[in-house]
Structure formats: C-alpha cells, structure tokens
N, C-alpha and C positions, 0 to 999 in steps of 0.2 A: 504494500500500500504506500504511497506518496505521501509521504508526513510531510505536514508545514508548518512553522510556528509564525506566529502574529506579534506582534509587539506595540504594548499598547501602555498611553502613559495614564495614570492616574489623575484624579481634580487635583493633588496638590503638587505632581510635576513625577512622582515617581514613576519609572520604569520597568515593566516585566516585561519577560518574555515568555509566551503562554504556545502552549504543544495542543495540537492536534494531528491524529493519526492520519487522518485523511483531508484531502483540497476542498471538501464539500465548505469549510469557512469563507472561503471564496464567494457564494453565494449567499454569506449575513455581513460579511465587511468588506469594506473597503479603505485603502489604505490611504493615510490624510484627513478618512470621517471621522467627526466628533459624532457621539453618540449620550442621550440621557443616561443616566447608570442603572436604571432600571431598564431601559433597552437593552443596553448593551448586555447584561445578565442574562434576560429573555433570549437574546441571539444569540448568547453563549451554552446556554442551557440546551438550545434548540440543535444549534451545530455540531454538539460535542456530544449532543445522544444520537444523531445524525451516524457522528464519527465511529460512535462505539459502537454504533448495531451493523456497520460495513465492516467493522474490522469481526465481527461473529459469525455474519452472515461469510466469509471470506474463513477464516482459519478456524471458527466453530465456540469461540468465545469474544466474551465483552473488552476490549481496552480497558484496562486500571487505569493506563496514564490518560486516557479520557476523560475518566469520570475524577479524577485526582487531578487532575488539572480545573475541573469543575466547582470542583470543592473548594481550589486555591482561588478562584475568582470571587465565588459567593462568599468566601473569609473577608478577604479584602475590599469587596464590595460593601460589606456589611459595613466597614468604618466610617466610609462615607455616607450612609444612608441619611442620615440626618442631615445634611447638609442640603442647603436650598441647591437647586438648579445644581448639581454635584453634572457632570461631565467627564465622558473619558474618548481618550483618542486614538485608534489603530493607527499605530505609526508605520506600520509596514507588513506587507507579509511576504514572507521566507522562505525561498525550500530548503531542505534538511543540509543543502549542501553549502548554504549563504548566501543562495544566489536568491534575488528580488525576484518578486514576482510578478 
C-alpha cells in the first residue's frame, strides 16, 4: 500500500507529522488548506478509517498505525477545543519517500 504522511500545523504554530497507510487522505486534504478543528478531526477520523479498512481489506487486518495515529490527532485536538475559531493547516502531503505530492 502507498503510505503518505501529511503534515499539519496546529492553532498555536506546532508541527506534526501525521501517517496514513494509504493516499485515500488525498481526497479530505489538501495541502496549504486551513481547516476548523472540528473539521479537520471529522476528515481525519473519516480518512484514516478509510485507510485502515484498505489496508484489511488488502493483507486481512486493520492498520494500528491508522487508528494510532487517530488517536494522536483526537489527543491533541482535544487541547484546543476550547479555543474560539481554533484552526489547523495541512502543510503538505508526502510520500513515504519525501517526495511532495
């Protein structure tokens, strides 16, 4: 499967950089979009069950680093939620090899 990660900055500047097993994130972000943060959760949540039912459907189990990378979204999502009009940005997406996509 074609892993890509995305890298997206947080409301208050922080940096991650977030794994997905498969390109189908390709189809909830784009790279440059600013996103609500309860959007971007929703597109994350959406993509990365997406991700993990191709890679089952494909070798006959679920991705951990899918759902664990999920996990790390909705933690740190969570700090901002109080935050008015909170914002987050796909700075880019990646393939496995660093090359842009």
């Amino acid at each position: 499967m074609p892993e890509i990660y995305f890298h997206v900055r947080w409301p208050d500047g922080v940096t991650q950089r977030c794994y997905s097993p498969s390109t189908v994130v390709e189809d909830y972000f784009v790279a440059g979009q600013e996103y609500e943060l309860t959007d971007f959760v929703e597109r994350s949540r959406t993509a990365l069950g997406i991700a993990g039912e191709r890679v089952k459907e494909k070798f006959g189990f679920y991705c951990t680093g899918a759902s664990d990378q999920l996990t790390q979204i909705e933690r740190t999502a969570a700090v901002y939620a109080a935050a008015d009009g909170a914002k987050v940005t796909v700075e880019s997406l990646v393939n496995a090899d660093g090359s842009t996509r």
